[in-house]
C-alpha positions in Angstrom: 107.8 58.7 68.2 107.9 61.7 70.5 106.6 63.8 67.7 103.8 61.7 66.9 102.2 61.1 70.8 102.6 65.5 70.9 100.1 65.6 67.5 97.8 62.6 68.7 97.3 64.2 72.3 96.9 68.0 70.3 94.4 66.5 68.0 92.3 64.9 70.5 92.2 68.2 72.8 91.2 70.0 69.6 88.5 67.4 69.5 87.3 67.7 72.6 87.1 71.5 72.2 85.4 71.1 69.1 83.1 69.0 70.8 82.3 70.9 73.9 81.9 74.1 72.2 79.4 72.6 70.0 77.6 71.4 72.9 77.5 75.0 74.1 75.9 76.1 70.8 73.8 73.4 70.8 72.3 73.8 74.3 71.9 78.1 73.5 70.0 77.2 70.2 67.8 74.9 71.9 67.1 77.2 74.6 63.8 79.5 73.8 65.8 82.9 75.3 68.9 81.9 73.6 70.7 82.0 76.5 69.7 85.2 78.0 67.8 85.6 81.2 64.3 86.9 81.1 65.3 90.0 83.1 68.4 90.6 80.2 65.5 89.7 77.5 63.4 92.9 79.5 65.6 95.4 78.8 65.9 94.2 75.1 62.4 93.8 74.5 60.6 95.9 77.6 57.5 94.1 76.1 58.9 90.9 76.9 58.4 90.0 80.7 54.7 91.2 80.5 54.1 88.8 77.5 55.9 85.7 79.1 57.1 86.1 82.5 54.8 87.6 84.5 56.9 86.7 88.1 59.4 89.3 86.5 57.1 92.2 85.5 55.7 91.6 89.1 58.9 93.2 90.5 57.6 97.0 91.4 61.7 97.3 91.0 60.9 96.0 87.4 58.6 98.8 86.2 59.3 101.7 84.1 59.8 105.0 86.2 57.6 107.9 86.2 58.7 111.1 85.2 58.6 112.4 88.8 60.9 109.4 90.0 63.9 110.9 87.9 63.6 114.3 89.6 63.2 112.6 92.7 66.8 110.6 92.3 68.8 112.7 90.0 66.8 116.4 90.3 68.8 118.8 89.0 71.3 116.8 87.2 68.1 116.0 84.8 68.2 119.8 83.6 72.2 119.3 83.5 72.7 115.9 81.5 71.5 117.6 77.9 74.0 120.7 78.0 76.7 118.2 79.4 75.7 115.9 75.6 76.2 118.8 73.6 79.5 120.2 75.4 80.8 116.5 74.6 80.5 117.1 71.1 82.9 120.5 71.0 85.1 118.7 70.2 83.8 115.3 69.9 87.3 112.9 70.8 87.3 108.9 72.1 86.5 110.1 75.9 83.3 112.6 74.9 82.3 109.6 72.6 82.6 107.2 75.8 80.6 109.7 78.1 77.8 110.1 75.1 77.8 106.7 74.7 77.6 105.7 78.1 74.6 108.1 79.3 72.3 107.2 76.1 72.5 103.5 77.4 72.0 104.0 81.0 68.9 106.4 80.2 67.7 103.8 78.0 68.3 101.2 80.2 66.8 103.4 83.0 63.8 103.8 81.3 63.0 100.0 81.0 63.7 99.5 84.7 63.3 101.9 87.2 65.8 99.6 89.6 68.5 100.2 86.7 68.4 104.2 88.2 71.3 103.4 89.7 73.2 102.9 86.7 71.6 106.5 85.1 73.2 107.7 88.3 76.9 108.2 87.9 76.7 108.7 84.3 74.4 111.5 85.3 76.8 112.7 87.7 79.9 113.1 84.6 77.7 114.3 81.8 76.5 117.3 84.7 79.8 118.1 85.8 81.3 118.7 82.3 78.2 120.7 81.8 79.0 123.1 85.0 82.7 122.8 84.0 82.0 124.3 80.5 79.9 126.8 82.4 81.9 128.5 84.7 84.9 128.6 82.2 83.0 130.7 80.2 81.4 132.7 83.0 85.2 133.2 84.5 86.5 133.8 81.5 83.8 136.8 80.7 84.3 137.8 83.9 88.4 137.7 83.3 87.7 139.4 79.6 85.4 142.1 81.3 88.1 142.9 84.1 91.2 143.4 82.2 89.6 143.8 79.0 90.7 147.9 79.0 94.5 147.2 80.1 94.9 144.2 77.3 93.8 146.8 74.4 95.6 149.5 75.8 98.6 147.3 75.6 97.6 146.0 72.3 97.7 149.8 70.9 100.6 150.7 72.5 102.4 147.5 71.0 101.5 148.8 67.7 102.3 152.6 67.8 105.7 151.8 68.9 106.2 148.9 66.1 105.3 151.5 63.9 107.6 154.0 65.0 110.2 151.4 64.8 109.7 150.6 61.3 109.7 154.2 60.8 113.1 154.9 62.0 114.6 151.8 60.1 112.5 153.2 57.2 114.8 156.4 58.0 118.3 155.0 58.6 117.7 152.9 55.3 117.0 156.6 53.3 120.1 158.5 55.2 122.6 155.3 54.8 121.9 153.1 51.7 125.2 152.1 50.5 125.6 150.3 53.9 123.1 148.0 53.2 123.8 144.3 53.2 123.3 141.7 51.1 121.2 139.3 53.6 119.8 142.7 54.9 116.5 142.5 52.6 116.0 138.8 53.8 116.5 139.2 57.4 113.6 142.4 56.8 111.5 140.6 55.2 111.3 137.6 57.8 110.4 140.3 60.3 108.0 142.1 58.7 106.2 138.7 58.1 106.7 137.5 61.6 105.1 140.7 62.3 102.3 140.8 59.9 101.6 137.0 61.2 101.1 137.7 64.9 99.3 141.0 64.5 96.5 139.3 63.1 96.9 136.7 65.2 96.5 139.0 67.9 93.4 140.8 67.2 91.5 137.8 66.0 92.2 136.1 69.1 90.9 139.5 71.1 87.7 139.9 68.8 87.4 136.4 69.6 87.2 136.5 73.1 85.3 140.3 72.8 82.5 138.7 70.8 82.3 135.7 73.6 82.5 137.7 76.5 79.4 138.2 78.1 78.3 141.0 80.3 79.8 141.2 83.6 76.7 141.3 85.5 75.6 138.7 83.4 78.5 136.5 84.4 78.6 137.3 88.1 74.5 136.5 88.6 75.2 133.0 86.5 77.8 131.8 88.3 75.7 132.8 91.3 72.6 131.0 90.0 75.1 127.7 89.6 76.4 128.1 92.8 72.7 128.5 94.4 71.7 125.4 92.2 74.2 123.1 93.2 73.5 124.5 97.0 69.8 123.0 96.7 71.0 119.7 95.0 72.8 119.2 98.2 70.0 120.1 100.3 67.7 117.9 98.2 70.6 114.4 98.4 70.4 114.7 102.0 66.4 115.0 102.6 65.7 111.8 100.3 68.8 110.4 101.9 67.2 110.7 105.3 63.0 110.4 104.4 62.8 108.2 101.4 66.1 105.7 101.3 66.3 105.3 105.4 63.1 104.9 106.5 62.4 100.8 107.4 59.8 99.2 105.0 57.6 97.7 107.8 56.7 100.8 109.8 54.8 103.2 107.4 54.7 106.9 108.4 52.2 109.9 107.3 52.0 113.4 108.1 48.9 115.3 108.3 48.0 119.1 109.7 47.8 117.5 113.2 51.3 115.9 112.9 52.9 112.6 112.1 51.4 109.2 112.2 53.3 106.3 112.2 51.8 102.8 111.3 53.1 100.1 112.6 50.7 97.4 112.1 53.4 94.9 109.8 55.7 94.7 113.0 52.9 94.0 115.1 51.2 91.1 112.4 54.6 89.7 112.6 54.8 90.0 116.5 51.6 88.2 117.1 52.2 85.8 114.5 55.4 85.1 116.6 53.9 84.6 120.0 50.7 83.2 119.1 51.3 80.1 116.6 53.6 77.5 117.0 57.1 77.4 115.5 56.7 74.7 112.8 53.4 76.5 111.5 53.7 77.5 108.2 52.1 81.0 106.7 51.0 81.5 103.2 51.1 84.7 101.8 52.0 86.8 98.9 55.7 86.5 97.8 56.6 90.5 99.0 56.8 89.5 102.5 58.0 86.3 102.7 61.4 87.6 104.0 59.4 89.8 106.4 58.2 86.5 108.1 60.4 84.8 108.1 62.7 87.5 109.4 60.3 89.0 112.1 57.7 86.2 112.7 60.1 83.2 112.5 58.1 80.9 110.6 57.8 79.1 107.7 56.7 81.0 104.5 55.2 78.9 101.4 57.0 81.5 99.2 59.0 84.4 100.0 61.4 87.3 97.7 63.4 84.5 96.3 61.6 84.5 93.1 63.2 81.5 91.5 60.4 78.6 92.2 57.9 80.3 89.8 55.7 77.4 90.2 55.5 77.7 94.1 54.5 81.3 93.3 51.9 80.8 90.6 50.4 77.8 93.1 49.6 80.7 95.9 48.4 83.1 93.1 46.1 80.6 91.8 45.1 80.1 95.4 44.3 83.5 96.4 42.2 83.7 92.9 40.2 80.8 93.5 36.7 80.7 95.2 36.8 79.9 98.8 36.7 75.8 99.3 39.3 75.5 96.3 41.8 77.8 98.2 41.1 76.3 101.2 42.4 72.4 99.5 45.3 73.9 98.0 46.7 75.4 101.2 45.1 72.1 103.0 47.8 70.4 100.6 50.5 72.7 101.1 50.0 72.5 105.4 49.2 76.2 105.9 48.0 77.4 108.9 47.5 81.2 108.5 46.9 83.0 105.4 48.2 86.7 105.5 46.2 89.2 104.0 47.8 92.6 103.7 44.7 95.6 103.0 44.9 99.1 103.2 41.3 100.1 101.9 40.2 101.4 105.6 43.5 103.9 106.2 44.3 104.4 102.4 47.2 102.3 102.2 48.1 101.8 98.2 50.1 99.0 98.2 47.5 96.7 99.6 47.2 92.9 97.8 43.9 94.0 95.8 46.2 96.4 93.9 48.5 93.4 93.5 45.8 90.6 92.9 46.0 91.4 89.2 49.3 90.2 89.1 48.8 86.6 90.9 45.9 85.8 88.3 48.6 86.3 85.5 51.2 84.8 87.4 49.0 81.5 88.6 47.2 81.6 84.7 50.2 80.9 83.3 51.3 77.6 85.2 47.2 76.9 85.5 45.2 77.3 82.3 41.7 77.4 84.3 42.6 80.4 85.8 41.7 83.5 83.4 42.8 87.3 83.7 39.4 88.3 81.5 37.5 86.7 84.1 38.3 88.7 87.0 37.9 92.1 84.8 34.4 93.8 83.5 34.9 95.5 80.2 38.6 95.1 80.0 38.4 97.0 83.8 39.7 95.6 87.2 36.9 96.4 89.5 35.5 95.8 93.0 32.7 97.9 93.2 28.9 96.3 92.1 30.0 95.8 88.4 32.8 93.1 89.1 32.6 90.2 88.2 31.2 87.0 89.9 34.6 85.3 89.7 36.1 88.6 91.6 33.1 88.9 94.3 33.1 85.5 95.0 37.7 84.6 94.9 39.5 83.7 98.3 41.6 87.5 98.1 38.3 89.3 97.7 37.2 88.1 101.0 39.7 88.1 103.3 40.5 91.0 102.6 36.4 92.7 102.6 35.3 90.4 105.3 33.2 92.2 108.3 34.9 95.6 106.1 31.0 97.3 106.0 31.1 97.1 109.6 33.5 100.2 110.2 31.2 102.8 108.4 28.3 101.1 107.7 28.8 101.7 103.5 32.1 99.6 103.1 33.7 102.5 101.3 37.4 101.9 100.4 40.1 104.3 100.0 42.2 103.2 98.1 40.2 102.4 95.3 37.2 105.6 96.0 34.7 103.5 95.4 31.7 101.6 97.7 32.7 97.4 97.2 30.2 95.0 95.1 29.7 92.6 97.9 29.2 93.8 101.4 27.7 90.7 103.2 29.5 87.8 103.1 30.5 84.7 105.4 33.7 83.0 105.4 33.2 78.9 105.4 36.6 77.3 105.6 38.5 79.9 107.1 38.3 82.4 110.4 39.6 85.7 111.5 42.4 85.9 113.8 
């Protein structure tokens, strides 16, 4: 009886299993990514977020890298990496294989995501330092060869003059004295001279070895200085972008120019008025890149912020911002925003303004609303604001907030970012005001 209840309870756990597991498959087969994220299906298919997820190929931290970014992270190592591959492969073994293996992926990986630099870091680091390694044991060792190089063969010759003049005199004694010669005489010879004849060989091929590696002594000595020098200015170079590029806050902006540095700080001071001049359950629409900011500095209430999960909260501001004036202002009626924050950077020359990101909220909002079309905000496959954009583009909610009473601080409405005079200089705002 015992035995029974122990096989019915196995085969119904085995069932259940069964069952679950093919629940799992199920639910991965019926999934359109298989079960993969769209981030994991970007470095797959680079192709893939551009196609299909906009929100994620929004992410400046999802872009490919510029050549200049990996001299600016890794800088010398870059020059390093390819001698460190090679070295792996004299001798290839399991741990060279590892390292090979290891820094193919992360520069692959590194070139589908410039975020993934981190990764293309430390492998950087390993491949490099076997590089120098293999380096300056062959500088040392010229340098070694080059030093005693005139002792070791004068040692060498004076080995073999006096193992000839030993084989000489038992050459001799064997003449004078041949009846007194012993049986296991010949053998005991013979295993001598061949031990003899084995390492002499040995010997020199080893020394022609090392003569025909040896490099020049000053050679050597201005290499290793070179490395030495090199690895002086990687320091040098970790601790500058340590200090200007990775420490500096992301609200206050700073510029130098021949009359000295300029700081901007004109996000803490959006954030500072928006915190002393609106009330505390006001809430602020804006672009999804400083929704943290807000929250953080202003202490309000953002539609959408960093948190990019709720693409459809995201694609309802992006559709927003692309839409003409009286449809923006009804979705953001519906939503109960306030203030609408408008970040623009065409008067000082400030690059990562929202018309260089407007692009991306017409893809994002077109692909939760169908009326919203990328080829309608672009003139001959070009994104433009000049006098040949489009009507759609002169006339969308981004467009003017961010150009509104812009002509009035030169007289030409000339913007800096893009070099270029904009399409529509005179405009009015209907259903919203400046602040």
């Amino acid at each position: 009886m015992f035995k029974v209840a122990v096989t019915l309870v196995v085969s119904v756990g085995l069932a259940v299993c069964c069952a679950v597991i093919a629940v799992l498959i199920a639910l991965v087969a019926s999934s359109p990514t298989k079960g993969w994220s769209g981030r994991s299906l970007s470095l797959l298919d680079p192709t893939y977020a551009s196609k299909y997820i906009p929100i994620i190929a929004s992410v400046s931290e999802h872009q490919p890298p510029t050549w200049p970014s990996y001299f600016m992270d890794i800088n010398v190592l870059a020059f390093l990496v390819p001698a460190g591959i090679i070295a792996c492969f004299l001798p290839l073994s399991d741990a060279s294989s590892f390292v090979v293996l290891y820094i193919a992926t992360s520069v692959y990986f590194s070139g589908v995501m410039v975020r993934l630099m981190l990764v293309l870091a430390p492998a950087a680091c390993i491949t490099s330092g076997i590089a120098l390694s293999q380096a300056f044991d062959v500088f040392t060792g010229s340098i070694k060869f080059q030093l005693t190089g005139a002792s070791s063969n004068t040692e060498v010759d004076a080995a073999e003059t006096s193992s000839s003049t030993a084989e000489s005199q038992t050459d001799a004694v064997k003449t004078v004295k041949p009846e007194e010669t012993a049986k296991n005489r010949p053998s005991r010879k013979s295993k001598k001279k061949e031990r003899e004849h084995g390492e002499k060989p040995s010997t020199k091929a080893k020394a022609e070895k090392k003569r025909l590696l040896a490099l020049p002594l000053e050679s050597s000595v201005i290499s290793l200085l070179l490395l030495v020098l090199l690895g002086a200015f990687y320091v040098v170079h970790c601790v500058w972008a340590a200090a200007e590029a990775y420490s500096a806050p992301s609200i206050v902006l700073t510029s130098r120019s021949h009359d000295g540095l300029h700081v901007f700080d004109d996000f803490r001071e959006a954030y500072a008025w928006l915190r002393h001049n609106t009330d505390v359950d006001d809430k602020v629409a804006s672009w999804w890149d400083y929704g943290y900011q807000t929250t953080a500095m202003a202490n309000r209430t953002v539609i959408v912020d960093n948190n990019t999960w709720n693409n459809t909260h995201i694609a309802t501001v992006g559709t927003a911002m692309s839409s003409p004036e009286r449809a923006a202002w009804e979705i953001f009626h519906s939503l109960d925003v306030k203030y609408v924050l408008v970040v623009f950077g065409g008067l000082v020359g400030y690059p990562s303004d929202d018309i260089n990101k407007f692009l991306w909220m017409v893809r994002i909002g077109g692909g939760v609303f169908p009326h919203i079309k990328e080829p309608d905000y672009l003139r001959d496959g070009q994104y433009r604001i000049d006098s040949q954009a489009t009507p759609t583009m002169l006339n969308c909610l981004m467009y003017k907030l961010s150009y509104y009473r812009f002509v009035e601080t030169d007289g030409k409405g000339f913007d800096r970012v893009r070099q270029t005079e904009i399409g529509k200089k005179y405009f009015k705002l209907t259903h919203f005001e400046e602040v």
